[in-house]
C-alpha positions in Angstrom: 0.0 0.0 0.0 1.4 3.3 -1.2 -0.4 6.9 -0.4 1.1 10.5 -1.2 -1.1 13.4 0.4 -1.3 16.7 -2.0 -3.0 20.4 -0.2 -6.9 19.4 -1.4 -9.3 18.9 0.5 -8.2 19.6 4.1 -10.2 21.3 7.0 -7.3 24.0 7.4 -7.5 27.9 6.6 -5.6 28.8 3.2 -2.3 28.6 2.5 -2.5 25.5 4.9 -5.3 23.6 3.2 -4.5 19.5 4.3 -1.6 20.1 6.2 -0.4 17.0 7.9 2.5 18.7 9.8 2.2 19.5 13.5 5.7 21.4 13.2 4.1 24.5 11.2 1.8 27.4 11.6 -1.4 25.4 11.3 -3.4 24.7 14.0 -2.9 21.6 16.1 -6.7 20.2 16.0 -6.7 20.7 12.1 -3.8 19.0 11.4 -5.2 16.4 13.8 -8.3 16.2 11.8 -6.7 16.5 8.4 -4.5 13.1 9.1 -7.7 11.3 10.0 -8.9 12.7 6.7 -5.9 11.3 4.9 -5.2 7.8 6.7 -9.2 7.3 6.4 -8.9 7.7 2.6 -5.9 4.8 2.5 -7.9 2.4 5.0 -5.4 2.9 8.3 -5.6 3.8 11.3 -3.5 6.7 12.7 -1.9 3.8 15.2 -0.7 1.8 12.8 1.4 5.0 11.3 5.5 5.1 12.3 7.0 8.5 12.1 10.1 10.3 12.7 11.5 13.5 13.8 13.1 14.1 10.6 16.2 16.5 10.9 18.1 16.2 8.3 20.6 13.1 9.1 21.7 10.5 7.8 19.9 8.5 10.8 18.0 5.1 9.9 16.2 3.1 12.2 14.3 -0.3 12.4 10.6 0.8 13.4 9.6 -2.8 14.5 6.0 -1.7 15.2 3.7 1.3 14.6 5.6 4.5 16.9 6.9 7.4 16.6 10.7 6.8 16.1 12.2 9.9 17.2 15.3 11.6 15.3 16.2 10.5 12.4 15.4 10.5 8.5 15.0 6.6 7.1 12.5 4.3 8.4 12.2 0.6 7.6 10.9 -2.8 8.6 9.4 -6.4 7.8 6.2 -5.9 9.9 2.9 -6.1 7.9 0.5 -3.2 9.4 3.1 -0.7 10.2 2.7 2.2 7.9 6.0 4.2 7.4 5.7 8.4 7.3 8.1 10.6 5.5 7.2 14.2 5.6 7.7 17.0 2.7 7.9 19.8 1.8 10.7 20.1 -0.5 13.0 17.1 0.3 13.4 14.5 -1.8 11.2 11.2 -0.4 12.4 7.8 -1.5 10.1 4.8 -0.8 11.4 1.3 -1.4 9.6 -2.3 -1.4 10.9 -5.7 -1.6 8.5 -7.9 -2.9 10.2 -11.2 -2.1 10.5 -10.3 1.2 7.8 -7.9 2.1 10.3 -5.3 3.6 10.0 -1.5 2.7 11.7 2.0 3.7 10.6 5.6 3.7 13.7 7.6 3.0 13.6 11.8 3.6 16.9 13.4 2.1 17.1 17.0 2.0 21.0 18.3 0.5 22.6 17.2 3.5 20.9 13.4 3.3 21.7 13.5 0.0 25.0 14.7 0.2 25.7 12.2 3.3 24.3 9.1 1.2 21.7 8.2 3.5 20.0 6.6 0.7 22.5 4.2 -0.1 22.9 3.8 3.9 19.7 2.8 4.1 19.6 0.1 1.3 23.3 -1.0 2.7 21.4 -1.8 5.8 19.0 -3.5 4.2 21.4 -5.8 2.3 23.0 -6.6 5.6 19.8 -7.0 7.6 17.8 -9.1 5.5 19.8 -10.3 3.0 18.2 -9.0 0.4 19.1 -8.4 -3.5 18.9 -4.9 -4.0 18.0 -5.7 -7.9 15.1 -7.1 -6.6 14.1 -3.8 -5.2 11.0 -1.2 -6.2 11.6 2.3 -5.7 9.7 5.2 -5.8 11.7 9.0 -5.7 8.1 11.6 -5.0 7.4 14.8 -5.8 10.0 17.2 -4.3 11.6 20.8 -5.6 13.5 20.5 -8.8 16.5 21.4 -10.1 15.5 24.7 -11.3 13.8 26.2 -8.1 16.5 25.1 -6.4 19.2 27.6 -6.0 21.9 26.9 -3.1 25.2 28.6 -2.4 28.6 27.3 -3.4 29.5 25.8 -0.1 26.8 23.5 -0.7 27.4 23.0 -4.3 30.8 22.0 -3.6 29.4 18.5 -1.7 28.2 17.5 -4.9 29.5 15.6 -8.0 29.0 18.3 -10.9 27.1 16.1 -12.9 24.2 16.9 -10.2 25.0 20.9 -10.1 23.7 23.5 -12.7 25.7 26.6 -12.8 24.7 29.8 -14.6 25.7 33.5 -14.4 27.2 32.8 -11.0 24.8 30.9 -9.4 24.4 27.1 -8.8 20.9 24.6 -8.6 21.3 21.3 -7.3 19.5 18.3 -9.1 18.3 15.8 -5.8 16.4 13.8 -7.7 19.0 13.3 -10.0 21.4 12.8 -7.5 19.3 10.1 -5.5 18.1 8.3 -8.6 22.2 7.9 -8.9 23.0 6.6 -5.6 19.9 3.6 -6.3 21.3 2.5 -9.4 25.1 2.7 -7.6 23.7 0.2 -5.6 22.1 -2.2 -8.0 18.7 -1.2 -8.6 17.4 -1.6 -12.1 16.5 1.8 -13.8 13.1 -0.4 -15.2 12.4 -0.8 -11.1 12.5 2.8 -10.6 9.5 5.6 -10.8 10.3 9.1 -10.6 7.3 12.1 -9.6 7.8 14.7 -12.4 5.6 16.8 -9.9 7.8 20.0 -8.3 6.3 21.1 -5.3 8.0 24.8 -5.4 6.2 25.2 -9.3 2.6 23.5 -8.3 1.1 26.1 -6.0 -2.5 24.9 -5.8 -1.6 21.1 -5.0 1.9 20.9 -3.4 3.3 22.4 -0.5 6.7 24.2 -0.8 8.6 25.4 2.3 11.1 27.3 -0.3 8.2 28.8 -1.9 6.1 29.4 1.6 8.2 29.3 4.5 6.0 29.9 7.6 3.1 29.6 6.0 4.3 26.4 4.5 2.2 23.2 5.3 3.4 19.8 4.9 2.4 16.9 2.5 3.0 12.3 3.9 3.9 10.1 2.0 2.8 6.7 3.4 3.9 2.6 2.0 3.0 -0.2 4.2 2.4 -4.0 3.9 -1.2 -5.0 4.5 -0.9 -8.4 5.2 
């Protein structure tokens, strides 16, 4: 099971709309109410959800039943009913499912994920844990900024292979999907295995939210994939 929440149809004043993120200028009971909205609509309940504190690591963890995990920016596990949350709002999300062995990952990798690996951290993890093929692997990379919206300064820029930087008239855009769709086929998924969201969430005002584009008033979007049975 696979859901990925967009702004319609929430219970929250505008810019907000169906804010799922507690962390943002919303209010707490519509955010509350806007989750039930959303997990309703994929046929879970909110206590069968795992989520994270995401902040911006290169921390995985092992959610071996529905919780909130704490710190960290990976999720994964082999437990069927336990729904895996990554928050955006920018960030690159990577989703991953083993079909052989039912196992599956929510990945959130902002520039400093992605510049850390924790892609590739995650799947390395996975490869040790379960001994699993990661050829055999499904991915999913979800709507997130793109390259063009995405100006950063040198110092950043400079963490990056240039094949995933954009330089003109002085100033550089980094390419995260590009650069996370890399680091799955470095470690040995297929390119036929792997779906990309051409959706940008800075460019798609009325159905994404951006926090580049929004800042405070920027609400957050889920993406949820769990096993049903």
């Amino acid at each position: 099971m696979f859901g990925f929440s967009t702004k319609l149809g929430g219970v929250s004043p505008e810019p907000y709309s169906l804010n799922l993120g507690l962390n943002t200028g919303d209010e707490h009971e519509n955010v509350l109410r806007n989750r039930r909205l959303f997990f309703d609509a994929l046929g879970i309940a909110e206590e069968e959800v795992s989520l994270q504190k995401q902040v911006h690591s290169t921390v995985f963890k092992y959610s071996p039943s529905p919780q909130h995990l704490g710190e960290c920016d990976a999720l994964f596990t082999d437990k069927p009913k336990n729904y895996l949350a990554v928050s955006v709002a920018d960030c690159v999300p990577v989703f991953l499912y083993d079909p052989l062995r039912k196992i599956i990952a929510g990945i959130h990798s902002g520039w400093k994920g992605s510049a850390g690996r924790i892609l590739t951290l995650t799947i390395k993890e996975l490869r040790e844990r379960f001994d699993l093929e990661p050829a055999k692997l499904i991915a999913y990379i979800g709507p997130c900024i793109s390259a063009k919206n995405y100006e950063v300064g040198k110092e950043v820029a400079d963490q990056f292979d240039a094949e995933f930087v954009i330089s003109s008239d002085g100033k550089f855009f980094l390419d995260l999907k590009k650069q996370n769709y890399s680091q799955l086929i470095e470690c040995g998924l297929h390119s036929s295995n792997i779906e990309i969201s051409e959706h940008c969430t800075f460019d798609e005002r009325d159905l994404l939210h951006s926090y580049r584009r929004d800042r405070e008033k920027s609400g957050r979007m889920l993406g949820v994939i769990g096993i049903r049975n």
